[in-house]
Wavefront OBJ file of the C-alpha trace (Angstrom):
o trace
v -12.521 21.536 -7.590
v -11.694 17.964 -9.688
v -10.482 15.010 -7.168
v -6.962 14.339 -7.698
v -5.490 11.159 -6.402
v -2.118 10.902 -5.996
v -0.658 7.181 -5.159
v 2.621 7.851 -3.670
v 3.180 11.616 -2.727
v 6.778 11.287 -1.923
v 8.485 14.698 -1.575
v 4.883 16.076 -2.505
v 6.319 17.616 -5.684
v 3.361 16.062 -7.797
v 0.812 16.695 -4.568
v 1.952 20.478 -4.906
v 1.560 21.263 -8.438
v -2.140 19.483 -8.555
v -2.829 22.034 -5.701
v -1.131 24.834 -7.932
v -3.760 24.030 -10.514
v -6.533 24.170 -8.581
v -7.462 20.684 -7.595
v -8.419 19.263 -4.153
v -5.428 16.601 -3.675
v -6.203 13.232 -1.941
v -2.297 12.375 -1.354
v -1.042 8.621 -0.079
v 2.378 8.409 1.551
v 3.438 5.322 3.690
v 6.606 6.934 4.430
v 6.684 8.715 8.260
v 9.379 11.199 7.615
v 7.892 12.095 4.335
v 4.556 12.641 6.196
v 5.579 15.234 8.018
v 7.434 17.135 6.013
v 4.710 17.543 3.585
v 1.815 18.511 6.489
v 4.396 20.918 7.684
v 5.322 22.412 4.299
v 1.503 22.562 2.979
v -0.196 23.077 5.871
v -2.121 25.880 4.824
v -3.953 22.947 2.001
v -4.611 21.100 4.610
v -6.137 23.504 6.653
v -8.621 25.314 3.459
v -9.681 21.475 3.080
v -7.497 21.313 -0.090
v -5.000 18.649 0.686
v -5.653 15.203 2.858
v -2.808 13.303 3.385
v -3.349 9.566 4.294
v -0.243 7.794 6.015
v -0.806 4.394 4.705
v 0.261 2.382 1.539
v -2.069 0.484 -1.032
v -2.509 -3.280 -0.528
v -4.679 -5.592 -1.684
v -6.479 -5.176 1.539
v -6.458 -2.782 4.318
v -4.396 -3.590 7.880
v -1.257 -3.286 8.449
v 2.240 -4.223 7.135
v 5.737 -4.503 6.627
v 7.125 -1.475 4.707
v 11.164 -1.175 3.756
v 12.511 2.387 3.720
v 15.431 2.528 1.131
v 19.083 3.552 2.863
v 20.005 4.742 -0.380
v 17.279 6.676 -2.035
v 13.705 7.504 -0.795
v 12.301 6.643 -3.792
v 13.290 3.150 -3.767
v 11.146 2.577 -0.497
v 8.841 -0.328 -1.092
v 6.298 -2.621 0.780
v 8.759 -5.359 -1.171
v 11.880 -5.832 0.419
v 14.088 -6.874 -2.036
v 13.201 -3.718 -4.256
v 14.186 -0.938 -1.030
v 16.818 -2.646 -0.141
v 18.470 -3.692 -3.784
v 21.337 -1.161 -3.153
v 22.355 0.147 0.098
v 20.225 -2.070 2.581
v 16.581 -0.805 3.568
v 14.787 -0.529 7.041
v 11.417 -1.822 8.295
v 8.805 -0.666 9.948
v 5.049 -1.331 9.984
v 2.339 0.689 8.569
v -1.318 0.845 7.579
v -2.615 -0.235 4.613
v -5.276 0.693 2.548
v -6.972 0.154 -0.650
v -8.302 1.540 -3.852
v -12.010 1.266 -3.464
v -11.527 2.395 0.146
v -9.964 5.562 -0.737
v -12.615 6.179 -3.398
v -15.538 5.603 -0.703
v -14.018 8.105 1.428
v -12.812 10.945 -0.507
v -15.102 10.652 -3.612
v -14.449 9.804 -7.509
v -11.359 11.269 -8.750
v -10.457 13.131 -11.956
v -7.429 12.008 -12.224
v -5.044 9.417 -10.276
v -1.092 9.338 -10.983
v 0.064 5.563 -9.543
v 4.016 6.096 -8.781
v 4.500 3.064 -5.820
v 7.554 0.904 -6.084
v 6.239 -2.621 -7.108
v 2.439 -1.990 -6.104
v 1.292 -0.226 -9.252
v 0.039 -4.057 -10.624
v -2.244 -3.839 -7.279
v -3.271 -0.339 -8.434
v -4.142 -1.570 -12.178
v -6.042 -4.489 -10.515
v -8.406 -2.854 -8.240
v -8.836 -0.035 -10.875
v -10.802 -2.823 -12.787
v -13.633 -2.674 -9.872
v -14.176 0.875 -9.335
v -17.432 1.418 -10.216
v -16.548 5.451 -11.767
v -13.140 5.300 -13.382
v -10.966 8.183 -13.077
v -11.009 10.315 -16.526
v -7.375 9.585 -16.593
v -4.460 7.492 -14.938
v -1.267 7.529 -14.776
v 1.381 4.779 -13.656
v 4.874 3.191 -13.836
v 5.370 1.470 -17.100
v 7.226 -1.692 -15.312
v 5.024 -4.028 -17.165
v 3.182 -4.652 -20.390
v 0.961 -6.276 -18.088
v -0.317 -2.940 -16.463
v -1.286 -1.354 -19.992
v -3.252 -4.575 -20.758
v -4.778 -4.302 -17.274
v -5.514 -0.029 -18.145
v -7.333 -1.514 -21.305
v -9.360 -4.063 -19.232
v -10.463 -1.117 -16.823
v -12.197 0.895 -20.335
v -9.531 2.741 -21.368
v -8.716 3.488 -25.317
v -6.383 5.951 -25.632
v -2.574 6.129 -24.261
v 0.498 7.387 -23.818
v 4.204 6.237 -23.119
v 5.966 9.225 -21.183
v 9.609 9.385 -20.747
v 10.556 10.662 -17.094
v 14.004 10.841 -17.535
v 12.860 13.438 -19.788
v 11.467 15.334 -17.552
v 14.409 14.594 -14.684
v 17.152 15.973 -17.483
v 15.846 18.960 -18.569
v 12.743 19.974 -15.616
v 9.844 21.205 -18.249
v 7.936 24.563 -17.282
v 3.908 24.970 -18.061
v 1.895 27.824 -18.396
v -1.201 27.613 -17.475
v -4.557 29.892 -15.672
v -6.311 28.332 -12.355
v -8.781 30.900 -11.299
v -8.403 33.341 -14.218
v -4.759 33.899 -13.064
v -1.867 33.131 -15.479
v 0.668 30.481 -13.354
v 3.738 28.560 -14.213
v 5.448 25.559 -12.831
v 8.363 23.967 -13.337
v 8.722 20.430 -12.962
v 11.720 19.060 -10.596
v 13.791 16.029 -10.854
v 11.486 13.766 -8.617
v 8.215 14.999 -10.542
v 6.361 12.559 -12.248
v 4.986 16.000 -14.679
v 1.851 16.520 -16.181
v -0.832 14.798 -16.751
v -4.231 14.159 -18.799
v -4.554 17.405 -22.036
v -1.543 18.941 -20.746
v 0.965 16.021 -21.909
v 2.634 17.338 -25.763
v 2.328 13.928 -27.316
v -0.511 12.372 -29.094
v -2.456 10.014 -27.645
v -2.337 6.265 -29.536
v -4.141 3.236 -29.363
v -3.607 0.165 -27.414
v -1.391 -1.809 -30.197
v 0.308 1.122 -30.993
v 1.497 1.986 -27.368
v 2.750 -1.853 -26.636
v 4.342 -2.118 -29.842
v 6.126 0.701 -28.658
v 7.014 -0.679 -25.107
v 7.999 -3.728 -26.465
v 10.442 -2.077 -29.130
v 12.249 -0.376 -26.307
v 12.356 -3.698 -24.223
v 13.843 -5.391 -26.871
v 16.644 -2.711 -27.606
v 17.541 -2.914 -23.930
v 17.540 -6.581 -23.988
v 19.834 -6.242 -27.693
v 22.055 -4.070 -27.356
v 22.499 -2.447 -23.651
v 24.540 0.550 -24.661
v 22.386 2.005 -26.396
v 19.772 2.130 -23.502
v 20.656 4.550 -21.060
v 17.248 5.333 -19.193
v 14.741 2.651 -18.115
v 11.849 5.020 -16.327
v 8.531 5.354 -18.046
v 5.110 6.117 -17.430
v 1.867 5.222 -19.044
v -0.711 7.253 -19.143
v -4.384 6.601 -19.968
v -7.670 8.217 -20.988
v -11.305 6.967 -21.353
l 1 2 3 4 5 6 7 8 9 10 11 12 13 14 15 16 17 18 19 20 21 22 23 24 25 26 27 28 29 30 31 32 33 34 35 36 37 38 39 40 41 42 43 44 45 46 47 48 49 50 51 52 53 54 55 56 57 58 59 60 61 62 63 64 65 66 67 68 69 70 71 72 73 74 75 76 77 78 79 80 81 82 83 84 85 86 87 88 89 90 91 92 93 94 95 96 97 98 99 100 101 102 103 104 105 106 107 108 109 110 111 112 113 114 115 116 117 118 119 120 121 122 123 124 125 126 127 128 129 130 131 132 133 134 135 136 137 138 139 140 141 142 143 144 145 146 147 148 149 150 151 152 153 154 155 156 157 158 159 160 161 162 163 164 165 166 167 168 169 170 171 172 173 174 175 176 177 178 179 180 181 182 183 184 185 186 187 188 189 190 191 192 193 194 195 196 197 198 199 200 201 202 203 204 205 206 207 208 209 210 211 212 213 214 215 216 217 218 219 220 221 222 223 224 225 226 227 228 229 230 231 232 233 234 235 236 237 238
């Protein structure tokens, strides 16, 4: 079984399908409630050795701190305050933190990691530079230009700029065999969907992919109206 990492399990909706395929899931959720839920509902993963679930969020080094849960929406919660509680107020709590190369040193090289953490996904890129085995692919929030530069730093050539409100809209379905069985899964609205081969588009070069980023920035910036979704991922192979 190939290492998946996933930074920022939520609901588990992404920790769930990586499972589905056939992959031994290394899931990080800072969130309590959203804890157990998930070692409830997939406690038979966690039991076969499939699934770990580490209650902490990534910092740039491991304690403990402050972490906001959003009032409004659960995704929103953030270790920043100002982003969980932007609409609707947020509460606080304190948890543990951990970080990238700690996670690795436990749990092994991954195959893959999908970054999805409310305003830590620059720490993500960052400490990504200093892993000494980078992940065959990555995925992460496209809030800045500055995290595909920081993807390029790390080795990586080839990438791709997903729309998730794509995949919120309209909820995709794959085919695909894990274990010489024919499976499908259909992607929910809080999925961040798949990853690495799987994805339909073609994979572009550096230039190519900011060029594209930026074109979208500036038509938001230009003319608002005709920008009605704002959540993108980029993804990255060696």
């Amino acid at each position: 079984m190939k290492l998946v990492i996933d930074l920022g399990m939520h609901n588990a909706a992404d920790t769930e399908y990586y499972l589905m395929r056939g992959h031994r899931v290394v899931a990080l959720e800072p969130n309590p409630g959203l804890v157990r839920e998930a070692t409830a509902r997939l406690a038979k993963h966690i039991k076969n050795g499939s699934l770990t679930i580490v209650p902490a969020a990534l910092a740039r080094a491991s304690g403990e701190a402050s972490f906001f849960l959003s009032n409004a929406n659960s995704e929103w919660s953030s270790l920043e305050d100002w982003r969980a509680g932007a609409q609707g107020g947020a509460s606080e709590i304190k948890v543990r933190t951990t970080t990238l190369a700690a996670i690795v040193a436990e749990f092994g090289d991954p195959h893959y990691i999908k970054c999805d953490i409310e305003g830590a996904d620059g720490i993500f890129c960052e400490q990504l530079q200093s892993l000494p085995t980078k992940p065959d692919f990555v995925s992460v929030e496209a809030i800045s230009i500055d995290w595909l530069a920081l993807l390029f730093a790390a080795g990586y050539r080839h990438f791709q700029l997903i729309n998730q409100a794509k995949i919120r809209r309209f909820q995709p379905t794959i085919s695909f065999k894990t274990g010489g069985e024919e499976r499908q899964w259909t992607f929910g609205g809080h999925s961040s969907g798949p990853f690495g081969e799987d994805l339909e588009n073609a994979w572009l070069p550096f230039q190519e992919t900011a060029e594209r980023w930026l074109a979208f920035h500036r038509l938001k910036r230009e003319a608002p109206d005709m920008v009605l979704d704002n959540w993108f991922d980029f993804h990255a192979k060696r």
